[in-house]
C-alpha positions as CSV (number, residue, x, y, z in Angstrom):
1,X,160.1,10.2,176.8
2,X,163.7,9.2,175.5
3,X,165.1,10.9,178.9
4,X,162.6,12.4,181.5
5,X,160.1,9.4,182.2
6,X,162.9,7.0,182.0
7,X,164.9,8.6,184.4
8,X,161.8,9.0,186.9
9,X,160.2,5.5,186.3
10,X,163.7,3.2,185.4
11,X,166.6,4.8,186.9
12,X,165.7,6.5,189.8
13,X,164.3,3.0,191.7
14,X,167.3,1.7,191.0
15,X,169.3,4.1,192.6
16,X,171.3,3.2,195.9
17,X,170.8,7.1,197.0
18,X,169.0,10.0,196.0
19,X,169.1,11.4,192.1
20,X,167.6,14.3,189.9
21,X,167.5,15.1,186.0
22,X,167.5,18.6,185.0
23,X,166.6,19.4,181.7
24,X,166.2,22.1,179.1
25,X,165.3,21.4,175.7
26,X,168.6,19.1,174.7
27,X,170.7,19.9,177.2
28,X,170.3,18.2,180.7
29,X,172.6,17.8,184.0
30,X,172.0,14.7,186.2
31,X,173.1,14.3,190.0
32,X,173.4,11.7,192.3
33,X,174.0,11.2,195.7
34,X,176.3,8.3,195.8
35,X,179.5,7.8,193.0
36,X,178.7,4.0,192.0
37,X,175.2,5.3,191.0
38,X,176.3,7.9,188.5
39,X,179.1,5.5,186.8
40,X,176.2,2.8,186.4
41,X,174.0,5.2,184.8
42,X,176.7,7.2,182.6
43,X,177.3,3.3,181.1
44,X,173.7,3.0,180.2
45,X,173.3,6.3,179.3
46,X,174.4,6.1,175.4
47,X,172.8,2.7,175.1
48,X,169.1,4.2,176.2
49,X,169.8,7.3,173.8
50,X,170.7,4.9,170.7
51,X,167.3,3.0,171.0
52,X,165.9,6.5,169.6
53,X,169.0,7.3,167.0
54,X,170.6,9.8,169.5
55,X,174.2,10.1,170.8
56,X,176.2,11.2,174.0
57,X,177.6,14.7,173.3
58,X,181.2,13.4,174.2
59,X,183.0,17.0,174.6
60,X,179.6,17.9,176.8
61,X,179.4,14.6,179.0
62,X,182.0,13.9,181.9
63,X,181.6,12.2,185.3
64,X,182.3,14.6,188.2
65,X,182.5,14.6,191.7
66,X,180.3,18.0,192.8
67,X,180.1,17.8,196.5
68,X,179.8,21.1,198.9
69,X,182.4,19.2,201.2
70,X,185.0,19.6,198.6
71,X,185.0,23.0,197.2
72,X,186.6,24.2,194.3
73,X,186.7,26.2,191.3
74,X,188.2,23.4,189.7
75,X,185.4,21.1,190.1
76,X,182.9,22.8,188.1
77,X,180.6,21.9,185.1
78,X,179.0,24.0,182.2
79,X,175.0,24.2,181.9
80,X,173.2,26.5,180.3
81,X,176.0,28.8,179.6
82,X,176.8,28.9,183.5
83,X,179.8,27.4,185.3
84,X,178.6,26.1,188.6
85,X,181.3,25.2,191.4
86,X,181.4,25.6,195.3
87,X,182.8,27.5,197.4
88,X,183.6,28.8,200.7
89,X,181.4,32.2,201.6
90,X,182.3,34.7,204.2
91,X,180.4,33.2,206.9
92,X,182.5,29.9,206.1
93,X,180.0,28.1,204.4
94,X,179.8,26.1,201.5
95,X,177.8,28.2,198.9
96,X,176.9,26.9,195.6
97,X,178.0,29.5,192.6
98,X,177.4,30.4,189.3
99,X,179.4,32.9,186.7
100,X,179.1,33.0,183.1
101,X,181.5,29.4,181.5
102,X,184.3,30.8,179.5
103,X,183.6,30.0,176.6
104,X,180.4,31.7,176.7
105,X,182.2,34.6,177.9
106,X,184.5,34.5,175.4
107,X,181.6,34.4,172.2
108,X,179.7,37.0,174.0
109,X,182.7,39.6,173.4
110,X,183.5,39.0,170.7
111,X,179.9,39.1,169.6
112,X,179.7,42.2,171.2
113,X,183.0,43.5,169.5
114,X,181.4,42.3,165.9
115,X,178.6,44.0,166.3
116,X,179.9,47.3,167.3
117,X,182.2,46.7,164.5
118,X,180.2,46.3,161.7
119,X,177.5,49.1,162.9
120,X,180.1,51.6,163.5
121,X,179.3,53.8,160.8
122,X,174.7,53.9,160.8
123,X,173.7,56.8,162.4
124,X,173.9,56.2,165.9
125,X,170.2,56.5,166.9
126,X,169.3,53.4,164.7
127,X,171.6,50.7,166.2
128,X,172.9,52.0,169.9
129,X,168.9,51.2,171.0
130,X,169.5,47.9,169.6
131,X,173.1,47.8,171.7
132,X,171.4,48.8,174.5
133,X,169.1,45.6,174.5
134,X,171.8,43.5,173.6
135,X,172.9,44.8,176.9
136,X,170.0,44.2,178.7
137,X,169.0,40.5,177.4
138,X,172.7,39.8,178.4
139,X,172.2,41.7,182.1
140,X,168.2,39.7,182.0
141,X,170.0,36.4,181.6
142,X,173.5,36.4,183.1
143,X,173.0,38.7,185.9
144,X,173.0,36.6,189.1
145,X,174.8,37.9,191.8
146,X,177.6,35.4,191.7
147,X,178.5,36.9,188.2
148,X,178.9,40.8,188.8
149,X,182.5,40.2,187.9
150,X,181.5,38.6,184.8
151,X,179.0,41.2,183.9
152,X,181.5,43.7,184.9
153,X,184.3,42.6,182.3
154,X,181.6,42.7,179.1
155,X,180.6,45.5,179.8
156,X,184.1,47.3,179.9
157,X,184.7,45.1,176.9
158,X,181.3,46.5,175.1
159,X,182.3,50.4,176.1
160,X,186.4,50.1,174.9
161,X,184.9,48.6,171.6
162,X,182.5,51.1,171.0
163,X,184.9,54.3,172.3
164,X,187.4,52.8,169.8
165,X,185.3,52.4,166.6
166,X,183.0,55.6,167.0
167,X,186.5,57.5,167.1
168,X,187.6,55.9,164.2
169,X,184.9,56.7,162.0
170,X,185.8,59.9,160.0
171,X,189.6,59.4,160.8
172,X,189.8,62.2,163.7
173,X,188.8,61.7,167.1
174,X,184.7,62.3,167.4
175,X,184.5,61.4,170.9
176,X,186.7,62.6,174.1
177,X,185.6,60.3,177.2
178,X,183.3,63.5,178.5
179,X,181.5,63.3,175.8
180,X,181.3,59.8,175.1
181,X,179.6,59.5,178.6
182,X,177.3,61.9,177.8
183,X,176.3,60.1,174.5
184,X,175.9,56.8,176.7
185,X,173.7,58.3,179.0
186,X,171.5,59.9,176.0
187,X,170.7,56.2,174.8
188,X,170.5,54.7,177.9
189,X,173.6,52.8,177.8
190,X,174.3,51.5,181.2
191,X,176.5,49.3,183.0
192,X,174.1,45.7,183.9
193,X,173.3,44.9,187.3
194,X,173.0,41.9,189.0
195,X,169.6,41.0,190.3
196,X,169.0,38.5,192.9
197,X,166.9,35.0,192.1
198,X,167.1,32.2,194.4
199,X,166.9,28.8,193.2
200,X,165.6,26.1,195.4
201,X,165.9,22.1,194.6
202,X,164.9,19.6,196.3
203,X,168.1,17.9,198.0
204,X,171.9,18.9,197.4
């Protein structure tokens, strides 16, 4: 109520142009079709969210102009653990995108890395199953086919961490890469895959 009905019943017949709330749990993006109307609402934003003891998450909140006719990787926002930004597809069309926001990327390494880390001397069958859906709930989440590149990265990252600590076990080498291919394909290890979900609003 602090957020969704406002927006529909207050804000948005207000509006000069068209605008949409999207929200999931405490994270939300708003968009509008014409600049004036954003700045008006970011100013009343924080005073609506006070009337209910909440704040504007100031490192998470920023006005931006998102517009297909002005592509860019630099014009991008975080939501969700996605960067979204425009760009220019090989037909010559603006195409909205989405890869995995940086710092995401960066925590899901090193997650990764930790984990690989600390497991790296359990008997193998009793944690690479639990890699392996790591993997998956990453590939289940992340993989959109904007982000292969993304995906692509962990996943080296995930199979250089685990070569390097499974050889590093009993201080000589246990693994040479023929074998440590064999052993991924044994539990099922593989590299994600993108899979293709289309996403439809209802103006843009």
């Amino acid at each position: 109520y602090a957020l969704d009905l406002w927006f529909e019943k207050k804000v948005k017949p207000k509006m000069r142009g068209r605008a949409m709330l999207i929200r999931y749990a405490d994270d939300f993006a708003c968009a509008f079709q014409y600049a004036n109307d954003a700045e008006r609402f970011y100013k009343v934003l924080p005073k609506r969210l006070k009337k209910f003891n909440l704040e504007v998450a100031e490192d998470k909140t920023s006005l931006l102009r998102f517009s297909r006719f002005h592509p860019s990787r630099k014009r991008q926002f975080v939501f969700l653990g996605f960067a979204f930004y425009w760009a220019i597809d090989a037909q010559g069309k603006p195409r909205l995108r989405r890869r995995t926001g940086a710092e995401k990327h960066r925590a899901s390494m090193s997650e990764f890395y930790q984990f690989i880390k600390a497991k790296r001397s359990t008997k193998l069958n009793r944690w690479l199953p639990q890699l392996r859906r790591k993997l998956m709930g990453y590939r289940n989440y992340f993989g959109l086919p904007d982000n292969s590149r993304c995906l692509d990265k962990l996943y080296s990252h995930v199979l250089h961490s685990l070569y390097k600590w499974l050889n590093r076990r009993s201080g000589r080498r246990s693994y040479n890469w023929s074998q440590f291919k064999q052993m991924l394909v044994y539990y099922g290890i593989e590299r994600p895959r993108v899979s293709k979900r289309i996403i439809h609003v209802d103006w843009y």
